[in-house]
N, C-alpha and C positions, 0 to 999 in steps of 0.2 A: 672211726674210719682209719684203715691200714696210711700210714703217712710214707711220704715218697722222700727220700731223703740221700742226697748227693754230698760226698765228700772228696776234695781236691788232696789230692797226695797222702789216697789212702792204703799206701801199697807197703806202708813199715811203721812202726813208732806209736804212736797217739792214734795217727790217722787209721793204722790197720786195725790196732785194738775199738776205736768207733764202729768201724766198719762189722766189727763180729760180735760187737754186744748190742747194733741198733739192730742189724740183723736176727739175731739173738732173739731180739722183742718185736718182731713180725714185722717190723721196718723193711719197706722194699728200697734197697739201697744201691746206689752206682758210685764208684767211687772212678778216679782216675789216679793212675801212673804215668812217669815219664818214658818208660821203655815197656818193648812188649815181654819182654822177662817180668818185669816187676810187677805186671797185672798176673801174669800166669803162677806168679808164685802166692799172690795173694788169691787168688781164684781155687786153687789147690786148699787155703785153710778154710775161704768162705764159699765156698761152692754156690751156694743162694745168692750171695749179693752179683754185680752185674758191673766188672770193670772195662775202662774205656782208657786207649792211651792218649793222652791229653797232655801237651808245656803250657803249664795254665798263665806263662808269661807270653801267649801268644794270644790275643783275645779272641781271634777267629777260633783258635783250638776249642778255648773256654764256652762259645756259641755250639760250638759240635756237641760238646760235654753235656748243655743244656738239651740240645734238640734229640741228644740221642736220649740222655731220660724222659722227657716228654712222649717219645717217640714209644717209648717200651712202656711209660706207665701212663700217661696222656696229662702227665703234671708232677711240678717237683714242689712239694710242701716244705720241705727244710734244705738248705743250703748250710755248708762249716766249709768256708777258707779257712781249712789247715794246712796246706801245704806252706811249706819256710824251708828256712833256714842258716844255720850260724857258722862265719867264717871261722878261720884259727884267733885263737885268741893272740893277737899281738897291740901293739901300740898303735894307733890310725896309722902314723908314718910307717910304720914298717908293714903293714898291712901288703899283700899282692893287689894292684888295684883291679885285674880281675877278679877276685874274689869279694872286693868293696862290693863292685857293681853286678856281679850275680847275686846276692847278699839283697842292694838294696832293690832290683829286679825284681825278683820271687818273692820275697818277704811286704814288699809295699807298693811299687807298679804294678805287678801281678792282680795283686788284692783287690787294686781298685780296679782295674779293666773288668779282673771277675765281676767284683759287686755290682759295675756299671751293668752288664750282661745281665745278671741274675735280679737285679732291680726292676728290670724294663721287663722282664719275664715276667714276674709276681705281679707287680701293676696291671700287666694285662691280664693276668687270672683272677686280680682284685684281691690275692690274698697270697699270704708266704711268712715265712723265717729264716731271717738270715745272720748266723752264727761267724762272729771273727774270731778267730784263735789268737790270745794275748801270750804274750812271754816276759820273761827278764827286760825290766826295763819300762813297762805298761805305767806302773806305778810311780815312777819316778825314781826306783833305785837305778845305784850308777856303781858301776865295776871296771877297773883296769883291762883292757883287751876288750871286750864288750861294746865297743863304742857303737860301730856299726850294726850290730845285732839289735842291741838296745834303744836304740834309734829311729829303726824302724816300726818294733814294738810300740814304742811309744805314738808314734804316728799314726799307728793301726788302732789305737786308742782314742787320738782325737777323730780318727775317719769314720769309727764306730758310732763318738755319740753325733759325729755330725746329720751324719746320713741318717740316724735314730730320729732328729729334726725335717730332714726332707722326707720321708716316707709316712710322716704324720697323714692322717685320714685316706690314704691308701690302701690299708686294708692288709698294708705290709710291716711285719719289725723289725726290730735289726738290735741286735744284743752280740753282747760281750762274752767268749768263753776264756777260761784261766783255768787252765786244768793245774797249776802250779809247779811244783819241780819233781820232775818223771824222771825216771831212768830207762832213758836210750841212748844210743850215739851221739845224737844233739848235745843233748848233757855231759857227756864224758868223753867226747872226743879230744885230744890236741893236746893231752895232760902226759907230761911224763911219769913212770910208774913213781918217783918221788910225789912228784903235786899232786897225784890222783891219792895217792894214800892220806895226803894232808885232806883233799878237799869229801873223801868219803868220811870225815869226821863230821864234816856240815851235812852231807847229803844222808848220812844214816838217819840224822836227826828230822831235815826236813821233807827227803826226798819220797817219792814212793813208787811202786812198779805199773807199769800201765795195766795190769789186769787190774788194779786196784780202783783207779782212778778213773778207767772208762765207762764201768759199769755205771758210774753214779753220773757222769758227765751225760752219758747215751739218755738213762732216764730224764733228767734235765731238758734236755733237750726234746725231748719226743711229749713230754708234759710242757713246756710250752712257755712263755716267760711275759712280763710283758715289756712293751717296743721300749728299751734302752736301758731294759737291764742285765747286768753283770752276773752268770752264775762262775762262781768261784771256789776250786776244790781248799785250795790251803788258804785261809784264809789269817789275817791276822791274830785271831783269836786262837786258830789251830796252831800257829805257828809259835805262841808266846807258850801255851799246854805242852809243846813238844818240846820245848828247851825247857821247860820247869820240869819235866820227864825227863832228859836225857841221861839220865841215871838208869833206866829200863833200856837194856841196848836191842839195836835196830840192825839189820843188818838186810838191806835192800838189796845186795848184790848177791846173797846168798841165798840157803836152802829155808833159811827159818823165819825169810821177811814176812 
């Protein structure tokens, strides 16, 4: 059966690369943006998929999101809160505290209104998946500047296996996504051209391009998992292989990654 599948803030990054490799594998896909540009610019690469403008930090917006794909496909099978996002990296205190609270907004109140919405949906269909998107910080690493990023990450972590517990005999799962460390803006914003050249020494090694990463995450995903489990691209095993390689050079921001 063709699966219906909805992705939040899939108008750039991770989320667009989902959008055109679920698409890709016959996936009927809706994705949402924040602006009416940003849906039109991603409608322009997926022509098939079906974008909607949606602040999925407004829950009523998040209900529209829902009813407008039930509306077009009469049910949404997969659900991925991807949409985030990470402020400038500074110290908490010097942090903008507009940016703390759009940060912890999007990144973790968002998440849960969504899930709350897309929960009550799937239970009354008696069936669904629903994917969180993890980041820096999931784990329990901890980095300078990061604080609020990781933070939240890590909340989106315990909110995952919670919810994994209430959705028991529902008919509903709720799993973990870790696409690992991707190269987009998120990743490389805020770096001056010194620190970025220091930190493309780590990222050659661990990093990888999102054409790389979604194809295998999209599969994942549309193959199916079961309720509270983790698919994870980089995984520790990959990651300990890539530094015993780092003699074979990598070059992610270039022609030859």
């Amino acid at each position: 059966m063709t699966k219906v599948v909805v992705v939040t803030g899939g108008t750039r990054g991770i989320g667009l690369g989902l959008v055109r490799e679920l698409a890709a594998r016959g996936a009927r896909v809706v994705y949402c943006g924040r602006s009416v540009d940003s849906v039109k610019r991603a409608e322009e690469q997926v022509p098939q998929a079906f974008g909607v403008v949606a602040d999925v930090t407004d829950r009523a917006a998040v209900q529209r999101l829902w009813d407008a794909a039930v509306e077009r496909h009469g049910r949404v099978d997969i659900w991925i809160n991807n949409a985030g996002m990470s402020p400038a990296r500074r110290k908490l205190w010097e942090l903008d505290p507009a940016a703390l609270d759009a940060t912890v907004d999007l990144n973790l109140r968002a998440l849960l209104h969504a899930s709350a919405v897309v929960l009550a949906g799937m239970a009354a269909q008696g069936a669904g998946a629903l994917w969180n998107m993890e980041g820096f910080g999931s784990n329990g690493m901890l980095r300078p500047g990061l604080t609020v990023y990781g933070a939240t990450k890590r909340a989106v972590t315990y909110t995952t296996d919670s919810l994994a517990k209430e959705v028991e005999g529902t008919g509903v799962t709720v799993h973990h996504l870790s696409p690992g460390m991707v190269v987009t803006d998120l990743l490389t914003h805020d770096y001056t051209p010194e620190e970025l050249a220091q930190a493309k020494k780590i990222f050659n090694i661990l990093a990888d391009r999102v054409e790389t990463v979604t194809p295998w995450l999209a599969e994942k995903v549309l193959a199916g998992a079961k309720n509270g489990a983790r698919v994870a691209w980089l995984t520790r095993g990959k990651a300990f292989v890539r530094f015993l390689t780092a003699f074979r050079k990598r070059d992610v921001f270039g022609e030859d990654a």
